[in-house]
C-alpha positions as CSV (number, residue, x, y, z in Angstrom):
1,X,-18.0,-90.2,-63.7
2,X,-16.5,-87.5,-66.6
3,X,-13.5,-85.9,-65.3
4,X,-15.3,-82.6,-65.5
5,X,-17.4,-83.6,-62.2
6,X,-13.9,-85.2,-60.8
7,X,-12.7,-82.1,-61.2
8,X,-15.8,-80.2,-60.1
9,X,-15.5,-82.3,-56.8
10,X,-12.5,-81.9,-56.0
11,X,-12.5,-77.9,-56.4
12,X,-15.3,-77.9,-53.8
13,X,-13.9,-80.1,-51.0
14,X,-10.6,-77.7,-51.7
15,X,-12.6,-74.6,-51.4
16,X,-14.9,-75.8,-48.4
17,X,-11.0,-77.2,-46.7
18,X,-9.4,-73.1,-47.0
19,X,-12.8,-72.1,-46.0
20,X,-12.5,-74.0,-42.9
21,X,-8.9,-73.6,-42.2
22,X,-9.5,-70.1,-42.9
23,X,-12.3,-70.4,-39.9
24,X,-10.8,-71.9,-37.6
25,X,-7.9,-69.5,-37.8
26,X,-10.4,-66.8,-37.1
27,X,-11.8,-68.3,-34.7
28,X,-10.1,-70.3,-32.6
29,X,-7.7,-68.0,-30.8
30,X,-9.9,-67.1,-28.0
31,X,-7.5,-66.5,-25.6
32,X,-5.8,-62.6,-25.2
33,X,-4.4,-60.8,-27.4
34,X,-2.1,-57.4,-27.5
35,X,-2.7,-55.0,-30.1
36,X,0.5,-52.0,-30.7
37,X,-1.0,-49.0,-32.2
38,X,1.2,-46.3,-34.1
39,X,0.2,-44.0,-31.8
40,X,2.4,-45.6,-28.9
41,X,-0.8,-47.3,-27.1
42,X,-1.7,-50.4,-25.9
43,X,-4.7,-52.3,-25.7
44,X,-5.2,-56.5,-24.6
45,X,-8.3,-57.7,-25.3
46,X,-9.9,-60.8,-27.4
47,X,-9.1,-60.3,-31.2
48,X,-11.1,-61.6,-34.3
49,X,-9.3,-60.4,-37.6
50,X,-12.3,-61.3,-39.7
51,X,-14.1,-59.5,-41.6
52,X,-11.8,-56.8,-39.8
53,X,-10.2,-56.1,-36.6
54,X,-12.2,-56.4,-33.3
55,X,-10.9,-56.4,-29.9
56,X,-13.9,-56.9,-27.3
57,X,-13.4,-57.3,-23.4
58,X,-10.4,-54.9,-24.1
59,X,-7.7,-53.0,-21.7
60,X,-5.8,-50.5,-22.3
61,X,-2.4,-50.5,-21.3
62,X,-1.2,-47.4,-18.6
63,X,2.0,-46.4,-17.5
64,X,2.2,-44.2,-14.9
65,X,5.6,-43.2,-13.1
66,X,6.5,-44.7,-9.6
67,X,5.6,-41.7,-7.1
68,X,8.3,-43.0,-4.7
69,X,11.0,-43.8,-7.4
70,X,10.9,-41.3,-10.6
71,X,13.4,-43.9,-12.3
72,X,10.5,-46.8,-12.4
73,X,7.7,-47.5,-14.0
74,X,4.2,-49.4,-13.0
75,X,2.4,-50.9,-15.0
76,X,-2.1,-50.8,-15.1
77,X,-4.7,-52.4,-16.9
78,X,-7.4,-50.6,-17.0
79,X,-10.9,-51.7,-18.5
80,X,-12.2,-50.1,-21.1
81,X,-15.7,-51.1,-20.1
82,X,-15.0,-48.6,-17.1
83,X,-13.9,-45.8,-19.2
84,X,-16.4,-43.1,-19.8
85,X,-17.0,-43.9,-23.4
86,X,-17.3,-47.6,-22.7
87,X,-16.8,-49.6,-25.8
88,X,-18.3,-52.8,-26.4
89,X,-16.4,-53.4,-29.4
90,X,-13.0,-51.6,-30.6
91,X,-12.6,-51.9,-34.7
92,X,-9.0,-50.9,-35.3
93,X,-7.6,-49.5,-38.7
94,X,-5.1,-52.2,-39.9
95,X,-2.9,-49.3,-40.9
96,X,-2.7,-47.6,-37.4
97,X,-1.6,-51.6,-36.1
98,X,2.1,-52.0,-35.7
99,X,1.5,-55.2,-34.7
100,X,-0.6,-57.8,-32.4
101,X,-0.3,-61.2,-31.2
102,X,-1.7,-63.5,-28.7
103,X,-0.6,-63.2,-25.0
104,X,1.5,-66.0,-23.8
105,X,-0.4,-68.0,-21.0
106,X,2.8,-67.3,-18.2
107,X,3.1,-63.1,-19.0
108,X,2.2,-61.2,-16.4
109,X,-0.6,-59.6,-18.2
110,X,-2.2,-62.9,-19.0
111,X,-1.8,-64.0,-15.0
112,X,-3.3,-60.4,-13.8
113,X,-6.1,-61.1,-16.2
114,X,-6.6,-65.2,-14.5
115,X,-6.5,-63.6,-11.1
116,X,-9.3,-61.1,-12.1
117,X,-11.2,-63.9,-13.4
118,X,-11.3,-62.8,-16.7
């Protein structure tokens, strides 16, 4: 074999390696994610950065003050699939993202969402 197909070869198994790394990456987180935005909201939902930013099965994050206690703070999840506008899909703007990241397994927002069956 010339070293021009060598080469040739081994360009493609390199390509067809990032392209799978690049997958699975993608891909493989589907577990829950929360997404910051820069205007001070939350949202959890299952994220796929590929070809952009999608969260489906998404929640926003509310905080509402403690009627009894002014001082504290409780904490909802509520679905976006019972909001009025019901989205199936949200596609975020990467430059309204502060920053996301996968929910650990032991938050609390990650055992609310195992208790709902979700």
């Amino acid at each position: 074999m010339s070293k021009k197909k060598i080469t040739m070869i081994i360009v493609a198994v390199l390509v067809l390696l990032l392209i799978a790394v690049f997958a699975y990456r993608t891909y493989s987180n589907r577990g829950y994610s929360i997404v910051y935005l820069a205007t001070g909201e939350v949202y959890i939902g299952k994220l796929t950065t590929f070809p952009d930013l999608q969260l489906k099965d998404s929640y926003v994050l509310q905080v509402t003050k403690d009627e009894k206690d002014p001082t504290k703070n409780n904490f909802q999840l509520q679905a976006l699939s019972d909001a009025l506008w019901a989205p199936k899909v949200l596609y975020l703007t990467e430059k309204n993202v502060v920053f996301y990241g996968p929910l650990l397994p032991e938050s609390q927002i990650a055992k609310k969402l195992a208790e709902q069956g979700k």
